[in-house]
N, C-alpha and C positions, 0 to 999 in steps of 0.2 A: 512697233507701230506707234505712232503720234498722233493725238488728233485736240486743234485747238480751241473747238468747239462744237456745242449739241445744238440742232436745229430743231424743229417740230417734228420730224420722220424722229428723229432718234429719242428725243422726250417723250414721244407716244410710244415708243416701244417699252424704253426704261418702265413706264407705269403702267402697261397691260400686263409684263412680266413679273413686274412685283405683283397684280392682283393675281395672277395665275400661281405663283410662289404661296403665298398667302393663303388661297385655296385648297393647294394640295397638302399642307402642314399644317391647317388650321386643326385636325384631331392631336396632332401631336403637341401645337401650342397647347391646349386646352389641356392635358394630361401633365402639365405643367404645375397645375394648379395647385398652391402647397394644402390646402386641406383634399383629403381622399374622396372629395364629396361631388355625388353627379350633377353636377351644377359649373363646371371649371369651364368658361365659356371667353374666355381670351381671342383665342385664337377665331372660332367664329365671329364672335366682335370686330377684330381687327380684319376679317377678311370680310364680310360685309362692309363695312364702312368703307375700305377702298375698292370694293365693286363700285360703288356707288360713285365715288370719286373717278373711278375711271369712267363710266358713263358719258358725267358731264364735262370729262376732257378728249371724249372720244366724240363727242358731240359738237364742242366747241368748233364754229366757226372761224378759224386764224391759222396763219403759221407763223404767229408769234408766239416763243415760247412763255414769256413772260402770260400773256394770257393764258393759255391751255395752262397755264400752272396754279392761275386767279381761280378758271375753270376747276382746276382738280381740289383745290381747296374749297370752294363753294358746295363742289358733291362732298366729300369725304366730312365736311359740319354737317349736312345737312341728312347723309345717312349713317351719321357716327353713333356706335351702339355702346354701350359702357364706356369705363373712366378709360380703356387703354385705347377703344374708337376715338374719342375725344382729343385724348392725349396724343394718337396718332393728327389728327383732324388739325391741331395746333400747331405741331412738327412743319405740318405743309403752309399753315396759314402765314406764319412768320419768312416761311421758304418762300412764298407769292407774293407778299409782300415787299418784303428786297427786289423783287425780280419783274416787276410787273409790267415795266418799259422796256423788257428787255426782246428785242428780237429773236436774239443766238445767247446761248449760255456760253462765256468762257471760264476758262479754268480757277479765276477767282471769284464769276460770278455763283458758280456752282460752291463752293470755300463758304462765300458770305449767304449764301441762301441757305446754306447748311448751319450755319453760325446765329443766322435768326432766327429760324425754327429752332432750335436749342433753347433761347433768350424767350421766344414765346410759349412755348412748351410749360416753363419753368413759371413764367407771372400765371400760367393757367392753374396750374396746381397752388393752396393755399398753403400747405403746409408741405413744402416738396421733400421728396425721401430718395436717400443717395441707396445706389442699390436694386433701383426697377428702372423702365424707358426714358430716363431722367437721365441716366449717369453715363447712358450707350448712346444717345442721341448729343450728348455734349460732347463727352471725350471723342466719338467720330468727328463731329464738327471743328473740335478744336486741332485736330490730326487735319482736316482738309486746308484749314488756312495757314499751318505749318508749312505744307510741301505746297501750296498755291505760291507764297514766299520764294519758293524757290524753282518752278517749273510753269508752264503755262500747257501742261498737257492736261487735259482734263480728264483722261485715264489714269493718269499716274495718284490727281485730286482723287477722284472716285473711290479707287483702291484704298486710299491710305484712310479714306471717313471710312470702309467697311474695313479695314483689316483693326483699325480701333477698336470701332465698335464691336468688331469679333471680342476682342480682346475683353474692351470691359464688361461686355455681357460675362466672360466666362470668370471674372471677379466679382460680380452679382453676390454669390453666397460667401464671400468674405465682406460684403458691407451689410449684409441683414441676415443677422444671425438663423432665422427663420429659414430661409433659404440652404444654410449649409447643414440644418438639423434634419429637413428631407431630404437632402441631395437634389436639388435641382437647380438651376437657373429662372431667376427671375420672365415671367410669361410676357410679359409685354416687348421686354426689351427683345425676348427669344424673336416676337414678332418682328419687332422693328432691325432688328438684325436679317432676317430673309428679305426683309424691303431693297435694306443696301445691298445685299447678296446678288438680287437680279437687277435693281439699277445696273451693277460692276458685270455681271456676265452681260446684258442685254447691250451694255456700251463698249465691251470687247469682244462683243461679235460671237460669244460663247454659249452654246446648249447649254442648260443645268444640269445639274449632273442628277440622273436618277436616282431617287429616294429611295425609302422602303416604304413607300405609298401605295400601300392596296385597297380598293375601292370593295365594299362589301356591301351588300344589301337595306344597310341600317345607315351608312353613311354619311349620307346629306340628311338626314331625317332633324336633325336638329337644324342646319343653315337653313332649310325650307321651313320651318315653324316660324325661324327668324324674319325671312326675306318676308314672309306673307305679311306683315307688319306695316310694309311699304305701300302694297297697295288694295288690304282690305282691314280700316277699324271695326273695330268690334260694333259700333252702331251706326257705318255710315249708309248711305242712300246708296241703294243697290246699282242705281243709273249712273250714280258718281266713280262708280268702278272702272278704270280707263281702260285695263286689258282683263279683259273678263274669264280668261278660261285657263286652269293651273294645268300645265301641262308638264309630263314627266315621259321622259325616254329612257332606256339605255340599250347602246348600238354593241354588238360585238362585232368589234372593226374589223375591213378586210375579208370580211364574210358574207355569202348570199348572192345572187343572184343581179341587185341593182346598183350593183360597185361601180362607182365613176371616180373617186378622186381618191388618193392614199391621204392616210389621216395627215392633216395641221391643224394644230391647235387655235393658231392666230386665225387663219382661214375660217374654221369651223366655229368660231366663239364670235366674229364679227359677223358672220352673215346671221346669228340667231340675236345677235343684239340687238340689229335694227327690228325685231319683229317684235321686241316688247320688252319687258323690263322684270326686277326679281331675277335677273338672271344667273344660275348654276352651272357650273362645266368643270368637272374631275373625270382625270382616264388614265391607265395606264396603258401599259402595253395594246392589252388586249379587248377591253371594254372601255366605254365614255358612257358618261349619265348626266343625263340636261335635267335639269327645272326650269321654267321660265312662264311668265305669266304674259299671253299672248291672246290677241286676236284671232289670231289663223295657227289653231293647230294642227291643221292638216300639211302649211307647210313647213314645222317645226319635224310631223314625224317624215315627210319625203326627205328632206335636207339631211336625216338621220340615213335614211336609207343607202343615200349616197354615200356613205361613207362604211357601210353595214349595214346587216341582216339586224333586226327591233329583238330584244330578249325581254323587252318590258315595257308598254304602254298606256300611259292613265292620263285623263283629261277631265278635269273638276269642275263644273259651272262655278263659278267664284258668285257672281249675281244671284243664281240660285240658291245658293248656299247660303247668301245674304239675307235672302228672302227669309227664309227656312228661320233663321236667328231673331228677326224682329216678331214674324210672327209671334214665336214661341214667346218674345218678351214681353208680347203684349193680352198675351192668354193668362201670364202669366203677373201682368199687373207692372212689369218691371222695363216699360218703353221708359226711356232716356227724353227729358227736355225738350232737347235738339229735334226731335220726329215728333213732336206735338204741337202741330203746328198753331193750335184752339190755345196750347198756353204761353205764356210770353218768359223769352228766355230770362233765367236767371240774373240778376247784378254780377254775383260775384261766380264762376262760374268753379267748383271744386272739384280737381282731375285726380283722381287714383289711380294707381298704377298695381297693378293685380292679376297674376295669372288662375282662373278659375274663375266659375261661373258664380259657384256659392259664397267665395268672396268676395267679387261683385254686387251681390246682394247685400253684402254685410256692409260692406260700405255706402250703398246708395240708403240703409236704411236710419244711418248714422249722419246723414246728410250731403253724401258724396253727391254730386251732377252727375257726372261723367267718369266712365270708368277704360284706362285705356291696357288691353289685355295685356302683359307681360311681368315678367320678374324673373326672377332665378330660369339661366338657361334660352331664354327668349327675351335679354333685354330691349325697350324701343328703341329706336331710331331719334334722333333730334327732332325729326320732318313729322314721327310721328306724333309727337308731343304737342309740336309746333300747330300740327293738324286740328289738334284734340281740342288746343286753345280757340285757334283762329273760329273754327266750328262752331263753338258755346254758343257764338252771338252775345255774349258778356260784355259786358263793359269792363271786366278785370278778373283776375285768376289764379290760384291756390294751386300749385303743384306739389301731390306728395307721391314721392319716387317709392316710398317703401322698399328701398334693398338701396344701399351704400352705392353699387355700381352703377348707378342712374344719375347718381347726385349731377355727375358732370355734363349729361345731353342735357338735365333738366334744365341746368342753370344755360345753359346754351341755347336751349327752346326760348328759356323768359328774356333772351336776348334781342333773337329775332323775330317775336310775337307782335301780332297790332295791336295789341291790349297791355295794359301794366298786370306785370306778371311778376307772383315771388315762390320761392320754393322752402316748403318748410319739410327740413331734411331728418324724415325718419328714415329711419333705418331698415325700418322692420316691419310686414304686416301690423303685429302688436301696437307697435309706435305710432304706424298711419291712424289708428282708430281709436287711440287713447287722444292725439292731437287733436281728432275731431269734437270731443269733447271742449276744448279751448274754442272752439269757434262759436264767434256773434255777427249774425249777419247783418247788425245794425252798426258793427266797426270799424272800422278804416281797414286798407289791405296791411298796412306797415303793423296795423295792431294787432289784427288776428294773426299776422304771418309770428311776431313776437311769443303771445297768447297760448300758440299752438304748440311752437319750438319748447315754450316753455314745460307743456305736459308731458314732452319725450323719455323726460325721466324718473314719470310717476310710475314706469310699468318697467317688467324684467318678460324680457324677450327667448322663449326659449323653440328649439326644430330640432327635429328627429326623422335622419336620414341614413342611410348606408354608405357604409364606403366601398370607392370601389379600385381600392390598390390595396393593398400591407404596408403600414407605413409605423412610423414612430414621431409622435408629436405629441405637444403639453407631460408630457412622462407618462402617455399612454401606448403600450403597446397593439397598435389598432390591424384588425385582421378582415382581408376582401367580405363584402357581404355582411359584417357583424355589424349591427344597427349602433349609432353616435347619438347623443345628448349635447348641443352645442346651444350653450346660454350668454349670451349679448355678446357674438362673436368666438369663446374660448370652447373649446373641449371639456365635458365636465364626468361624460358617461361613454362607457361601450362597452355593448355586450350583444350575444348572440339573437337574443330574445327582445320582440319589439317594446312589448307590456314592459317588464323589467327596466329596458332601458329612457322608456317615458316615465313611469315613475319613479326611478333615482332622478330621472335630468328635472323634476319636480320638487325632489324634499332640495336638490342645489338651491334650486331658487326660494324655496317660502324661508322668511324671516317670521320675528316676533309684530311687525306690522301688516306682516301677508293678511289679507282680507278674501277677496276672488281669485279664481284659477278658470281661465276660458279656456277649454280645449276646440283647435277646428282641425277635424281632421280630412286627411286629403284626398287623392282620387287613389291611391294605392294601399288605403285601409276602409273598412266599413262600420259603420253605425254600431253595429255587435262589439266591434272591437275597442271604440270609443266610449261606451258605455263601461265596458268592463273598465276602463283607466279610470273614468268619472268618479267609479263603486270605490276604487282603490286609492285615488288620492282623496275623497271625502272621509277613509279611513284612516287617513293620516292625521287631520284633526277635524275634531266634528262642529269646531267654530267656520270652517270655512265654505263658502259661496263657490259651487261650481257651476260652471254652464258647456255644454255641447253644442256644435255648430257646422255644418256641413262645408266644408271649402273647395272641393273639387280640385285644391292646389296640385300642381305636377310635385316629384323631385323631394318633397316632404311630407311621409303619411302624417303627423303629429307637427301643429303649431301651437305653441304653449304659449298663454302670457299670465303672471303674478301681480298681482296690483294692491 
């Protein structure tokens, strides 16, 4: 079979199939992750962000492909979650760019839109690294305009970008040593490899071949914490919520009573798109399980029906539960800016990025504005950053990511922001709140943004989490369960015991300048337990300055910083 061009029937397919691809592989990306720590969020990242992208190309009014591709790139920025969403988000931008007069793709327009997206991929990262979705999105590209030269099928193109990209994904852990010390392949690229996989099945007319994807009751529980991100901030106007009610299914197909249709995926994933947005759909054989943030959940659970008997039903007021947050924040003395209406917004408006309540506080009491809920495992959305900004009412705006895997939506937010916008890139809880010390709100944005950057490395950033593999890394031999001391990035401590291993991943850090030691501990240890560390590193030396803090963090009982 021959075929010498893709129209908009076959580019809407290629890209629902890759977000379906994407979907079903997104735990196994994520497990990808070289450190053993519950936070490996790749794969969710990259399958959110092209939900998103598919949206706005399933939306897109045209049967030009060139648009629907403008389309898919405008979703995939605009709901791109970490550096490999972005990195994904770029791939496309540079791919719509080339193509964006284009009616019909032929076989070297598909070659050179692969070829751009590579070219922009690359200016997006500052410091690019061969070895992650850099090295599998070039060398595919460079493989499409190879056999474009010489054919004009655009099957034959297709093939040769994914059978590359196979390729150099699976030489991943011979260009970054890291990667071959755990055995894995690079997560990103792993991702961007199932993209081309069903672009290349969807355009040869081929089923995917079954996984070993099995859907489990804990499943989605992470992509849903994610997806809420889209359309509830943690302080917005409860009326401002467009699909109000979180609704969760799961059908065991083929079963019941009100069976009308045998299950498709395409079928069943489009008629719940139109009904709202945040939308989820994983199923194997024998069960499907929706999320979607909708209007009308009455006809999210019939439309289940149809297809299956309900094994599982919840429906959330999102508005209410909005309610229920301001309230509490205003009993509690800690309403945001923005919902007070009696004070007049901020100049400069200062956004945090924080998942917990009590870190939220911590920041707003250090002079944060605006605190926008995420981090480790829940990073935001571009849209939502974007949101966070737009909102202030500011005349200008201070973004701190607090976790490295934000850097890149951030700077993408301060992109498409109406206000002048800079990002001062900490890393780390710790970092975000030592920076806030640099700030003067009598300064220019370019000099607090300086000011702040500057304090990042007044502090030693330390977390204490579990792993949850067996693995071998930094020359530790690390075991499922045993609690990690991990300080400004490296492996320093592991052991079975939580106490023990907070305080080793402590004396790592204090030097002969150590002064303070903040402990905040998180939603999976308690007060008793935090104190007992406080008793025990004051006993380390009796010159030093401790303090205890409530953080409500997920994913890390123990946030340590030295200063």
């Amino acid at each position: 079979m021959k075929v010498t061009e893709i129209t908009n029937l076959e580019f809407g397919k290629m890209v629902q199939a890759a977000s379906q691809k994407l979907n079903q592989n997104a735990d196994f990306i994520n497990s990808l992750n070289v450190f053993p720590v519950p936070d490996g969020d790749t794969g969710t990242n990259m399958s959110l962000s092209l939900q998103s992208g598919a949206k706005y190309e399933r939306d897109a009014d045209s049967t030009a492909v060139g648009v629907l591709a403008v389309a898919l790139a405008k979703g995939l920025l605009m709901g791109a979650r970490g550096n490999s969403g972005v990195i994904l988000s770029q791939i496309f931008r540079g791919f719509s760019k080339k193509l964006a007069d284009k009616q019909v793709l032929t076989a070297q327009d598909l070659a050179d839109g692969f070829a751009a997206g590579a070219e922009t991929a690359y200016k997006a990262v500052m410091k690019p690294t061969e070895g992650t979705i850099l090295t599998v999105v070039r060398e595919g590209a460079q493989a499409g305009l190879n056999t474009a030269k010489q054919s004009d099928d655009v099957l034959a193109v297709m093939d040769a970008v994914f059978e590359a990209a196979k390729a150099a994904l699976a030489k991943t852990p011979d260009l970054l040593p890291v990667l071959k010390q755990v055995g894995v392949v690079d997560s990103g690229g792993q991702g961007l490899t199932f993209v081309l996989e069903a672009f290349n099945d969807s355009l040869n007319g081929r089923v995917a071949e079954e996984g070993d994807y099995k859907p489990d009751d804990a499943e989605m529980d992470e992509m849903i914490d994610a997806a809420h991100h889209q359309s509830v901030q943690g302080k917005l106007d409860p009326n401002s919520i467009k699909y109000g009610y979180c609704t969760e299914i799961m059908v065991r197909i083929g079963r019941g009573k009100q069976v009308k249709h045998d299950f498709d995926y395409d079928t069943f994933y489009k008629y719940l798109a139109d009904l709202g947005d945040s939308l989820l759909v994983v199923n194997d054989e024998e069960i499907v399980k929706v999320h979607v943030h909708t209007e009308h959940p009455g006809k999210v659970i019939a439309w289940g029906q149809e297809f299956g008997d309900l094994a599982k039903v919840k429906v959330d007021n999102m508005r209410m539960q909005q309610e229920t947050i301001m309230e509490h924040d205003e009993e509690a003395g800690n309403a945001p800016v923005a919902t007070a209406p009696e004070e007049a917004p901020a100049d400069t408006a200062i956004i945090a990025i924080a998942a917990g309540e009590g870190l939220g506080t911590l920041f707003k009491s250090l002079g944060v504005t605006h605190v926008v809920n995420g981090g480790q495992t829940m990073n935001p959305s571009t849209q939502d950053i974007v949101d966070a900004i737009n909102q202030s009412q500011a005349k200008r705006a201070i973004v701190l990511p607090n976790n490295k895997n934000i850097f890149l939506a951030a700077e993408q937010a301060a992109k498409v922001a109406d206000i002048p916008t800079v990002i001062v890139h900490a890393k780390t809880v710790s970092q975000g709140m030592t920076a806030m010390l640099g700030y003067n709100p009598d300064a220019e944005l370019d000099e607090n943004q300086a000011a702040m950057e500057d304090n990042l490395s007044a502090v030693k950033s330390g977390q204490i989490t579990h792993a949850i593999r067996d693995t071998q890394l930094d020359g530790f031999d690390i075991k499922e369960g045993n609690y990690m001391g991990i300080v400004d990035g490296t492996i320093k401590v592991t052991d079975a015991d939580l106490l023990t291993t907070a305080v080793a991943t402590v004396k790592a850090m204090l030097d002969d300048d150590s002064e303070i030691v903040t402990i905040i501990y998180g939603a999976d240890t308690t007060a008793d337990v935090a104190d007992q560390l406080q008793q025990q590193v004051a006993a380390l030396d009796d010159e030093l300055e401790t303090e205890v803090h409530e953080g409500d963090q997920p994913v890390y009982p123990f946030l340590i910083s030295v200063e």
